[in-house]
C-alpha positions in Angstrom: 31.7 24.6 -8.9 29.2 23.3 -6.6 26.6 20.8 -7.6 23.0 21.8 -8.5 20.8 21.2 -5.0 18.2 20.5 -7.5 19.5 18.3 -10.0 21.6 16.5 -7.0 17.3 16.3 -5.1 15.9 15.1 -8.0 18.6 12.2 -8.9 18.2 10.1 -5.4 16.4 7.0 -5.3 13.2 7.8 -3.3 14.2 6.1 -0.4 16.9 8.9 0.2 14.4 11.4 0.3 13.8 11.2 3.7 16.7 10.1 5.7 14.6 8.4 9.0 17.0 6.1 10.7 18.4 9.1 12.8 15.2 10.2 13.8 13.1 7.0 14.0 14.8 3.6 14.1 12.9 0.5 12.1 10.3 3.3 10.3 7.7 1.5 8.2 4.9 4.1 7.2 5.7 7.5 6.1 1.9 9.0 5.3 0.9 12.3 3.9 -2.1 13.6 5.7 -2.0 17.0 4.3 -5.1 19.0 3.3 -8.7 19.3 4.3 -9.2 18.9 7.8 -6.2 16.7 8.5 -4.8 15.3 11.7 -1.1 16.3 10.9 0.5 16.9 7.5 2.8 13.6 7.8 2.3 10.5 10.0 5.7 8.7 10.5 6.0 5.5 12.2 7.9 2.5 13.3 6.7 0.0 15.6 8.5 2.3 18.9 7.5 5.2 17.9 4.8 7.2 16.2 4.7 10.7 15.1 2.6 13.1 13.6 4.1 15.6 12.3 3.1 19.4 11.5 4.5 21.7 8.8 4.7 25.6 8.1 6.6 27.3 6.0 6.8 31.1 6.0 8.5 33.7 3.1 11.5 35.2 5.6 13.7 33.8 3.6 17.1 35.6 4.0 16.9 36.4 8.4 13.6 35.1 10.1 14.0 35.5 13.6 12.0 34.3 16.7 8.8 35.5 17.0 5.5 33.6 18.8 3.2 34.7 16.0 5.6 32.6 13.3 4.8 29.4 15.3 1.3 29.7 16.8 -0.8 28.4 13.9 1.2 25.4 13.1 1.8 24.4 17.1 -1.8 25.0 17.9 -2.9 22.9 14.9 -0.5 20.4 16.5 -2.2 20.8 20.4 -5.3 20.7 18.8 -5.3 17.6 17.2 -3.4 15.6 19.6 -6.6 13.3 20.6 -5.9 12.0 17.1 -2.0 10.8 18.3 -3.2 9.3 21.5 -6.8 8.0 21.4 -7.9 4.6 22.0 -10.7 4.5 20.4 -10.5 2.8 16.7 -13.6 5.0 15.4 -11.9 8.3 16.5 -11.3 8.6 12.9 -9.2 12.1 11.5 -11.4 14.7 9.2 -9.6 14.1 6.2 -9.7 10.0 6.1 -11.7 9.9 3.2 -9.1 11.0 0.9 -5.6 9.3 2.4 -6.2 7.1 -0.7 -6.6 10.0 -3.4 -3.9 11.6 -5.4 -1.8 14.6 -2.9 -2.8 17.3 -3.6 -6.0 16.7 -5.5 -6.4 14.7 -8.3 -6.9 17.6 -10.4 -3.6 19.0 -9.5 -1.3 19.9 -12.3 1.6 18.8 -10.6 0.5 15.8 -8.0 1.7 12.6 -6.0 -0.5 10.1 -7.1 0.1 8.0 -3.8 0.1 9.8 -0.3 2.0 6.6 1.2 5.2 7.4 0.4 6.4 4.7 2.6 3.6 1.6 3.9 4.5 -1.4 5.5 8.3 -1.2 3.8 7.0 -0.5 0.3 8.0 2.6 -1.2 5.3 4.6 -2.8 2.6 2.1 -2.7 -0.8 3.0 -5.0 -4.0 2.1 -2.9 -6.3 0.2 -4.5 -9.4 -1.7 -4.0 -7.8 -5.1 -3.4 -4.4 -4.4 -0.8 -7.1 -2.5 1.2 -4.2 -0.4 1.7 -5.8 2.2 3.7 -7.7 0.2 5.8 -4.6 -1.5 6.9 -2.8 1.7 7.1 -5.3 2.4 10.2 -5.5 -0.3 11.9 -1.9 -0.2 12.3 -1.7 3.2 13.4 -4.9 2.3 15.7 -2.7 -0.3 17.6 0.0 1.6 18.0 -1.9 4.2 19.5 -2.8 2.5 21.9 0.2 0.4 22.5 2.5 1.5 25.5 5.4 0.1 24.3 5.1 2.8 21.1 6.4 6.3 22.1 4.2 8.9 20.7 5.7 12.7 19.9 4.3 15.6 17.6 7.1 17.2 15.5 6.8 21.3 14.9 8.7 21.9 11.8 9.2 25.7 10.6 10.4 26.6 7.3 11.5 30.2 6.5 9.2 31.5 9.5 11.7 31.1 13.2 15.4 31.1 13.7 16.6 28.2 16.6 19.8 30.3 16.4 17.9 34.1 16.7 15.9 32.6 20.1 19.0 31.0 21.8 20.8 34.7 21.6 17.8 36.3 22.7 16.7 33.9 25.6 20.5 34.0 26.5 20.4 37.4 27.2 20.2 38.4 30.9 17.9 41.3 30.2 16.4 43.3 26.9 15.6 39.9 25.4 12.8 40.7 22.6 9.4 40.9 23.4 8.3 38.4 20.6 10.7 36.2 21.5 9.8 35.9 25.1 6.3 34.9 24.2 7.6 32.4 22.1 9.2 31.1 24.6 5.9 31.2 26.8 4.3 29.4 24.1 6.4 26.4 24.2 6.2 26.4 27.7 2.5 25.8 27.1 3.0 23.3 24.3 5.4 21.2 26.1 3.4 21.4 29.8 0.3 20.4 27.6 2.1 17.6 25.7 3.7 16.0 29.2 0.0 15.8 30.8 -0.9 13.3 28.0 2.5 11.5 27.6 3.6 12.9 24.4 6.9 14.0 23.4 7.4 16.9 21.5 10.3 18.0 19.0 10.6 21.3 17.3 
């Protein structure tokens, strides 16, 4: 009998929970940004790379397929706040600031995290307080590595439930009759990734 996905979730140490040396080398901050006006949902980081990175899930559970409409809110959220991955400026501060040291999703949540740094300077879960100035810190490192060469920046496009990688390689493998919604996905990315190269940013979906 197979094991219980949720039992077997729920039983890993927290540092298993997201398994970054595959995707970023040497990570040190893993940040949740999520809610209000936000910059990203997640901020990952080492000192080569940083990301921000945007999440949607949708409810096609059993077939999604590869439409543009299933990825055009959660890849324009990501175009549009890309002056908050690559500006210089220290006081081009994200929306949602205010509350990166408040409980995710609200402190009056029934079921909440009370710490959104799930990962900060190589201490798991750290709680801000008023004497780490944890927060504080937390930007200023994410300041200088914005504007750091040497740190690769990239936006990550993560779809849950919503678009099928397998559904648009069939159809954009097709040499004719490829689906409509498909092909304007595709057109979409286009757009995403000619927009993304202008400013030097990588982009993973």
């Amino acid at each position: 009998m197979p094991e219980d996905p949720t039992s077997y979730r729920d039983a890993r140490p927290e540092s298993d929970l997201f398994n970054k040396a595959p995707y970023i080398p040497n990570c040190d901050l893993v940040l949740c940004t999520d809610m209000d006006t936000e910059p990203c949902d997640f901020i990952v980081s080492s000192p080569e790379k940083l990301c921000f990175i945007h999440v949607k899930c949708g409810k096609s559970f059993s077939s999604p397929k590869s439409s543009a409409g299933a990825i055009a809110e959660v890849g324009s959220q990501a175009i549009k706040n890309l002056t908050y991955l690559i500006s210089h400026s220290d006081v081009n501060i994200p929306g949602n600031y205010s509350i990166w040291d408040k409980a995710w999703p609200s402190h009056k949540a029934k079921h909440k995290l009370e710490s959104r740094f799930r990962l900060a300077f190589n201490e798991n879960g750290k709680i801000p307080n008023e004497e780490n100035k944890l927060m504080k810190k937390t930007w200023e490192l994410i300041s200088n590595r914005r504007k750091s060469p040497l740190c690769n920046k990239e936006i990550w496009i993560v779809m849950g439930n919503s678009f099928s990688k397998k559904h648009f390689i069939e159809e954009m493998s097709k040499d004719t009759d490829q689906q409509s919604e498909t092909i304007q996905a595709f057109q979409l990315i286009e757009d995403w990734l000619s927009s993304t190269d202008e400013m030097g940013v990588d982009i993973k979906i």
